[in-house]
N, C-alpha and C positions, 0 to 999 in steps of 0.2 A: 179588495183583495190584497194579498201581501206580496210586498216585493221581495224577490228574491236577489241574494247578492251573487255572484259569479262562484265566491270562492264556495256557497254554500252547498254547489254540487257534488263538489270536490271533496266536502267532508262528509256527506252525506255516500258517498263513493265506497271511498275508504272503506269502511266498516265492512259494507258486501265482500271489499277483496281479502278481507282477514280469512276467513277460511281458506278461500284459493292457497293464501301463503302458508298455511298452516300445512293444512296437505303437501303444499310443494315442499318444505322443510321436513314433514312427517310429524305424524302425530302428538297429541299435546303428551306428555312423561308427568305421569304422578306419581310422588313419593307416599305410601301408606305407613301406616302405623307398623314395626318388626322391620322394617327397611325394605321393605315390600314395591317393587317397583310394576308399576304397569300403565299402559297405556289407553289412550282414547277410542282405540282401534277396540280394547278388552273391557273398557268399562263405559260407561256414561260420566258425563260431570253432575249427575245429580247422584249417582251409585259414589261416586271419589267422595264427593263432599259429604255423604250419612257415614261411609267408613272412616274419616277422616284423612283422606288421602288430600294433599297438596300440591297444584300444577308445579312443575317446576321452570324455574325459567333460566337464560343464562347460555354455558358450555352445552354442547350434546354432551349427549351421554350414550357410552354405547355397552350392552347389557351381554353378556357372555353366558349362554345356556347351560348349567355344571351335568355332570353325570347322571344321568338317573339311576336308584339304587336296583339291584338286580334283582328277579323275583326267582323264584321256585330253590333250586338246589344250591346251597351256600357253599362256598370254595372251603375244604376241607382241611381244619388246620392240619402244618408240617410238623408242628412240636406235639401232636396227641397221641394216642398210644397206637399203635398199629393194627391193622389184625393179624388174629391168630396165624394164619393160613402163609403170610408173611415174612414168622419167625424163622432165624434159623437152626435146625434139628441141635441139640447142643454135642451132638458127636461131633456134626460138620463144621461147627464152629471150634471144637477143640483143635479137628485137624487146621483152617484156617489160619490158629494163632499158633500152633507150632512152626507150622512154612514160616510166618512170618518173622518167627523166633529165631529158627534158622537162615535166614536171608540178613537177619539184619548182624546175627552171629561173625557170618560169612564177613559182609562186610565190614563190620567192628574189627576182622582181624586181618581184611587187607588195608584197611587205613589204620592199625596201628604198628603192620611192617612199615608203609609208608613214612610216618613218624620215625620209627627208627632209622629209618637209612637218612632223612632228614638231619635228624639230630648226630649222626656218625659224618654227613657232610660239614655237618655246621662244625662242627668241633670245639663246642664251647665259646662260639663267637671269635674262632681263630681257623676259619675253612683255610684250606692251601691256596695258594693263588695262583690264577691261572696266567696261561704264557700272553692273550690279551688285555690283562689287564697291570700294566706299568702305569699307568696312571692308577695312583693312592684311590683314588675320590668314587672311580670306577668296583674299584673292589670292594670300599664301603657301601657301595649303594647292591652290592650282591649279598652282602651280607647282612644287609636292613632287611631285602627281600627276602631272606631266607629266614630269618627272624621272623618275619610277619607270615610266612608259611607252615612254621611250625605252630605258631599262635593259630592259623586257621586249621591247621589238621587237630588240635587240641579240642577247639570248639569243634568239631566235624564229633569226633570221639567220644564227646559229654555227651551232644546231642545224640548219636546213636545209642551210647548207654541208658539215658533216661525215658527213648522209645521202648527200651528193651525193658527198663523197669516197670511200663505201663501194661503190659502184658501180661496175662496170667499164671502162673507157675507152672512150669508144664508135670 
């Protein structure tokens, strides 16, 4: 008979408890061929090895499910042509872009009194001065601001004229 040695149960052991650990870790992770990942739980290792999948070993890895693509009615492009049913009657739309001709008219010409009393304050970069301000430094910074107001009522005034030029001739 053969003797056996102590440690030889012990190796003999082992081997049984690889799959316990295996499970306890979770299943073995094959890499397949296209970057194709799956597991032991989804394949055989005689199915991995004819596809040429290869266990992996090492870091976990942990595998993130992506969207599944959506079936039956496809979301409707916003840039395709309308339907009919949709349009607006082209009288409706003429009166549409007159209101709008006129509103912006309106406003075109209370921001360009604005401007004027503006530029009649400013007086050429020589406004009068007022009874708080004896400090020089004070009046200068009223008259940067009043500079930098008539520059923004200028750009107000382009900008409305160039909405106005997008419009259609009434």
């Amino acid at each position: 008979m053969h003797r056996f040695v102590p440690g030889f149960w012990i190796l003999l052991a082992v081997p049984a408890l690889w799959p316990a650990a295996a499970a306890a870790q979770g299943a073995t992770v094959y890499r397949c061929p296209g970057n194709v990942y799956t597991s032991s739980a989804d394949i055989s290792a005689k199915e991995a090895e004819a596809k040429g999948c290869k266990p992996l070993d090492g870091a976990p890895i942990t595998v993130i499910q992506g969207a599944r693509p959506r079936t039956g009615n496809p979301v409707p492009e916003v840039s395709g042509p309308r339907p009919a049913d949709a349009k607006v009657d082209p009288a409706q739309q003429r009166a549409r872009d007159g209101d709008a001709r006129r509103i912006l008219e309106s406003e075109l010409k209370k921001e360009e009194e604005k401007l004027a009393q503006l530029q009649k304050d400013y007086n050429n970069g020589e406004p009068e001065r007022r009874g708080d301000e004896r400090n020089y430094q004070k009046y200068m910074d009223r008259v940067a601001e009043m500079k930098a107001a008539i520059a923004r009522k200028e750009s107000d005034i382009a900008a409305i004229k160039r909405e106005i030029a997008k419009l259609p001739p009434s």
